[in-house]
C-alpha positions as CSV (number, residue, x, y, z in Angstrom):
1,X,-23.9,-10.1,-5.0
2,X,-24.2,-13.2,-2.1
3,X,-23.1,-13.2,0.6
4,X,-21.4,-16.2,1.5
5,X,-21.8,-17.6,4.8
6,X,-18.0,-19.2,6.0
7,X,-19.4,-22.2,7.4
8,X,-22.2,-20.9,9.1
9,X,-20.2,-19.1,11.2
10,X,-21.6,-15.8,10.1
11,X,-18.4,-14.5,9.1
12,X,-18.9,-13.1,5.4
13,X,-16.1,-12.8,2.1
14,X,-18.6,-10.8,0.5
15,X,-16.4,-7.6,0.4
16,X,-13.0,-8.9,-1.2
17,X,-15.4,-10.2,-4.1
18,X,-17.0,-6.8,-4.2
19,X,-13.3,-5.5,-4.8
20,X,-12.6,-7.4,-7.4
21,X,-15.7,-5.7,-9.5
22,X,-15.0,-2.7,-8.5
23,X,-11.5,-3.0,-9.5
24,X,-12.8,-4.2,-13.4
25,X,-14.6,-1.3,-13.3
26,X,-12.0,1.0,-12.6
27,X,-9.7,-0.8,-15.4
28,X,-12.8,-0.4,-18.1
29,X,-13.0,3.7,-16.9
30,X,-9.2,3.8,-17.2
31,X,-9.7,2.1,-20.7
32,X,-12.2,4.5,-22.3
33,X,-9.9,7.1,-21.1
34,X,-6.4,6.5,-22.0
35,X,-6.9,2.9,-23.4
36,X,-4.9,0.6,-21.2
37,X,-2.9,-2.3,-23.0
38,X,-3.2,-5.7,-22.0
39,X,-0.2,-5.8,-19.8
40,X,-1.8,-3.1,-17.9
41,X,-5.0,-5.0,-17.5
42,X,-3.0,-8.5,-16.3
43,X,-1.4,-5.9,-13.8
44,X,-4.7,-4.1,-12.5
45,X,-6.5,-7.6,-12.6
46,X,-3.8,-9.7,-11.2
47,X,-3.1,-7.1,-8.2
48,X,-7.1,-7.2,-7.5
49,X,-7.4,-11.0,-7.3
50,X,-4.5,-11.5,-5.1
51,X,-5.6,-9.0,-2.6
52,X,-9.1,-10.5,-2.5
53,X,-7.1,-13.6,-1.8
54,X,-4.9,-12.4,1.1
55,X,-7.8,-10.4,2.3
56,X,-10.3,-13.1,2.2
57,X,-7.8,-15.3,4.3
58,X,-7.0,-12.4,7.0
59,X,-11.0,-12.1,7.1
60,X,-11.6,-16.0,7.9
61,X,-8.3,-16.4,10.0
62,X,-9.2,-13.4,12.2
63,X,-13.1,-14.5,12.3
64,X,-13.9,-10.9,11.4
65,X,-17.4,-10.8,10.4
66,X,-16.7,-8.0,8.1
67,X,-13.8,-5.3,6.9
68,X,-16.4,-2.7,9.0
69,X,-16.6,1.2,7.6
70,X,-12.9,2.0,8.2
71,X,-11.9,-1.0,6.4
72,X,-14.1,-0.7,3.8
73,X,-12.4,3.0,2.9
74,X,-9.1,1.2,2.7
75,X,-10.3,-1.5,0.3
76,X,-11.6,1.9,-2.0
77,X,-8.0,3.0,-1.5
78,X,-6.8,-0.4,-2.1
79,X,-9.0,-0.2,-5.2
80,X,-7.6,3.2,-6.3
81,X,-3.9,1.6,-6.1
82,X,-4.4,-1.1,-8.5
83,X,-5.6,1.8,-11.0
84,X,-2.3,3.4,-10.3
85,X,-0.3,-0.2,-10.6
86,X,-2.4,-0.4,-14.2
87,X,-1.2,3.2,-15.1
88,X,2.5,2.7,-14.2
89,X,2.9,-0.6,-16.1
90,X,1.6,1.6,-19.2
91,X,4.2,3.8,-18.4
92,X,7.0,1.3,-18.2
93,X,5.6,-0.5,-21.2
94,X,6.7,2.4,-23.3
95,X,3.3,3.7,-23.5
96,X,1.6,7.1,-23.4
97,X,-0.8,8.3,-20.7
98,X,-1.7,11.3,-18.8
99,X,0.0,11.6,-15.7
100,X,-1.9,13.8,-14.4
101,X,-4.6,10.9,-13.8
102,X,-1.9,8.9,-12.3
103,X,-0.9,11.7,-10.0
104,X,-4.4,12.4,-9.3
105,X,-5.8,8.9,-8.2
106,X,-2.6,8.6,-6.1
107,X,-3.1,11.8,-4.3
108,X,-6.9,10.7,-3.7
109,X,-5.5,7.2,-1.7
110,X,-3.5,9.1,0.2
111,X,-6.2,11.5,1.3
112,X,-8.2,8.6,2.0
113,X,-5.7,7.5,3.7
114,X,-6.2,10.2,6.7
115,X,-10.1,9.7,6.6
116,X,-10.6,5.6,7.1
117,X,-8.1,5.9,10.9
118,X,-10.6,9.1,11.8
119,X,-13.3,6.7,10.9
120,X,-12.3,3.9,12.6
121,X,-11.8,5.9,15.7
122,X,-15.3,7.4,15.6
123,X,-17.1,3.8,14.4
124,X,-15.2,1.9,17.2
125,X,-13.5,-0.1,14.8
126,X,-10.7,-0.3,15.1
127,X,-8.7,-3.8,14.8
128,X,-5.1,-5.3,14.4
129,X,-6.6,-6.4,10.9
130,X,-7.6,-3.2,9.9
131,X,-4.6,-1.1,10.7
132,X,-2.8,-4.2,8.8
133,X,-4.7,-3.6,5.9
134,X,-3.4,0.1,6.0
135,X,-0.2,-0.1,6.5
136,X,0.2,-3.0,3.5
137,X,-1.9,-1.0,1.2
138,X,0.1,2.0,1.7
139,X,3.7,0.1,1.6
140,X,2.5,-1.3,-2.0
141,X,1.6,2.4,-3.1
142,X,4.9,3.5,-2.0
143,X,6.5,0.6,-4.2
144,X,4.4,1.4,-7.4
145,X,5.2,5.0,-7.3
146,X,8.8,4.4,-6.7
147,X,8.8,2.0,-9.4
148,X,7.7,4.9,-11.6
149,X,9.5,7.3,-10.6
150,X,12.9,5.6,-11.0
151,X,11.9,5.2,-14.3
152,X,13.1,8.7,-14.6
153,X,15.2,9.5,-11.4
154,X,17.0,6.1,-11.4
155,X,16.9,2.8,-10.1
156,X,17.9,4.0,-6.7
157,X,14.3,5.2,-5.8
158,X,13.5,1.7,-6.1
159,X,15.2,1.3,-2.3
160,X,11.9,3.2,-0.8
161,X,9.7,1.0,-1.9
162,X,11.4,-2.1,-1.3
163,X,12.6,-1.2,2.3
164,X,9.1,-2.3,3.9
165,X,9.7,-5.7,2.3
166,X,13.2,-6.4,2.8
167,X,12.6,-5.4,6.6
168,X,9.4,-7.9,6.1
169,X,11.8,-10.7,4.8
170,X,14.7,-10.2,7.5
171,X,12.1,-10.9,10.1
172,X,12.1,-14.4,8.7
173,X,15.4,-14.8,9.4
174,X,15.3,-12.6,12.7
175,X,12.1,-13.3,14.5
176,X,13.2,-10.5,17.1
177,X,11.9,-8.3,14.2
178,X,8.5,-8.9,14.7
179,X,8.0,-7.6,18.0
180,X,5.8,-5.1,18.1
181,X,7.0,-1.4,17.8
182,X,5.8,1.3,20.3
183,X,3.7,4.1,19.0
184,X,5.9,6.3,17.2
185,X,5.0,9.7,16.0
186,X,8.1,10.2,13.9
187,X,7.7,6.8,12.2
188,X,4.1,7.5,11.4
189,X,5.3,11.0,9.8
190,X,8.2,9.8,7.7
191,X,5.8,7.3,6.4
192,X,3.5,9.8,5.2
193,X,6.1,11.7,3.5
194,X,7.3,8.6,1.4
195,X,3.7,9.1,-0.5
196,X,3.8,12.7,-0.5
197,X,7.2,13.1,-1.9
198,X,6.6,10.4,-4.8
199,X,3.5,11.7,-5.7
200,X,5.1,15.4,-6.0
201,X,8.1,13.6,-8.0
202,X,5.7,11.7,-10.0
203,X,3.5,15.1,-11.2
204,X,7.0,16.2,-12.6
205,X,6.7,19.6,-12.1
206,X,10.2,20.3,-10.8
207,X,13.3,20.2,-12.8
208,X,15.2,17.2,-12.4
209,X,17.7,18.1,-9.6
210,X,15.2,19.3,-7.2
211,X,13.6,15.9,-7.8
212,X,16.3,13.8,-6.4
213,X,17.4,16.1,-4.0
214,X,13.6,15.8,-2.5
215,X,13.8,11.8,-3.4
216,X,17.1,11.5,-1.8
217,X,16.3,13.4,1.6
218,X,13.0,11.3,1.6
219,X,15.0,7.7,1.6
220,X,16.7,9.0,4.2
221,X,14.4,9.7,6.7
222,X,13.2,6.7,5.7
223,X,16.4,4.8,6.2
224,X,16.8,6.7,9.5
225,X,13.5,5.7,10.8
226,X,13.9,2.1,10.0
227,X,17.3,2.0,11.2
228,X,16.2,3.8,14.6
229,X,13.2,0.9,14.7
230,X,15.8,-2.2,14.2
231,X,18.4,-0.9,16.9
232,X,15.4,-0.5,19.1
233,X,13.7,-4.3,18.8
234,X,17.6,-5.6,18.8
235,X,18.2,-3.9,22.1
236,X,14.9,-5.0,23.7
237,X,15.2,-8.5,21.9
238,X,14.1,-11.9,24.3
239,X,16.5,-14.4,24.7
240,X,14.4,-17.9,24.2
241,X,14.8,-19.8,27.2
242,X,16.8,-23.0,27.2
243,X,15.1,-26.1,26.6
């Protein structure tokens, strides 16, 4: 595949494009395996063009020549979510699939979701853009499995994966909310657990009660950590100086 050349400024889109095929390919294997309906196509296609979209424009507006090694594990995880987003529109279309596979390539992004930070760290890599490619790639996993998993525990579970984004939207209104948050070790470990949990919940293995007990203690945590992260940027808010 070219590369193209933004410009001549040397900075490259080659890898969102790259996505996108690898993303076809995934749908096609998904296909020959469970035989995914059209609306799950539209979904896995549709999710993989928009994100080479938003990641092509991060790419040129950060004049990154590149999404480097780390980032280039996050756009396989990234690739790995749109098979799950296919899977769970089959689901929710009234259709039959195993969910094993969905459990399985949603276990595998999280994995990798440990190994592209270690290999960031060890590349030298690391970069605001990449660690905001993480953090939105896993916000939209939480939301897909959430979305599944209410279709069985209820509409409430829908709350965990909507949280990032109504937090994202009240920062319009709010622009104190987009200060940046100090490292957090807590924040970073409820976070993980969001995945964790909904994965576990979305194997279902455990009788329904244990389910939204483990759902419920998840959203909040989740709803305490958020909550602990607004009180801090409203108490350390900056007043705009007069004009």
């Amino acid at each position: 595949m070219a590369t193209l050349d933004w410009r001549g400024t040397g900075i490259t889109v080659r890898e969102p494009a790259v996505g996108v095929a690898a993303q076809i390919v995934l749908l096609a294997g998904l296909w020959i395996v469970v035989g995914l309906g059209p609306a799950a196509w539209v979904a896995g296609t549709t999710y993989a063009v928009i994100l080479s979209a938003i990641l092509t424009y991060a790419l040129l507006r950060s004049r990154a020549r590149s999404l480097g090694p780390a980032g280039r594990v996050t756009l396989a995880r990234a690739e790995l979510v749109g098979g799950v987003t296919a899977l769970v529109t089959m689901f929710r279309m009234g259709k039959d699939a195993p969910v094993e596979l969905l459990v399985a390539l949603a276990a595998v992004a999280l994995i990798l979701d440990a190994v592209d930070g270690h290999v960031a760290r060890r590349t030298g890599t690391v970069s605001a853009l990449g660690a905001r490619f993480d953090m939105e790639v896993d916000a939209f996993l939480i939301l897909v499995l959430s979305v599944f998993v209410a279709g069985t525990a209820g509409a409430w579970v829908l709350a965990i994966g909507l949280m990032r984004y109504a937090f994202a939207a009240a920062a319009w209104a709010a622009p104190w909310l987009r200060a940046p948050l100090p490292p957090s070790f807590a924040r970073k470990t409820v976070a993980a657990l969001q995945g964790i949990v909904l994965v576990v919940a979305s194997a279902r293995v455990l009788p329904p009660t244990a389910v939204t007990t483990l759902v419920a203690a998840a959203l909040a945590l989740l709803t305490w950590s958020f909550g602990r992260d607004v009180l801090w940027l409203y108490r350390n808010r900056t007043t705009p100086a007069p004009a």
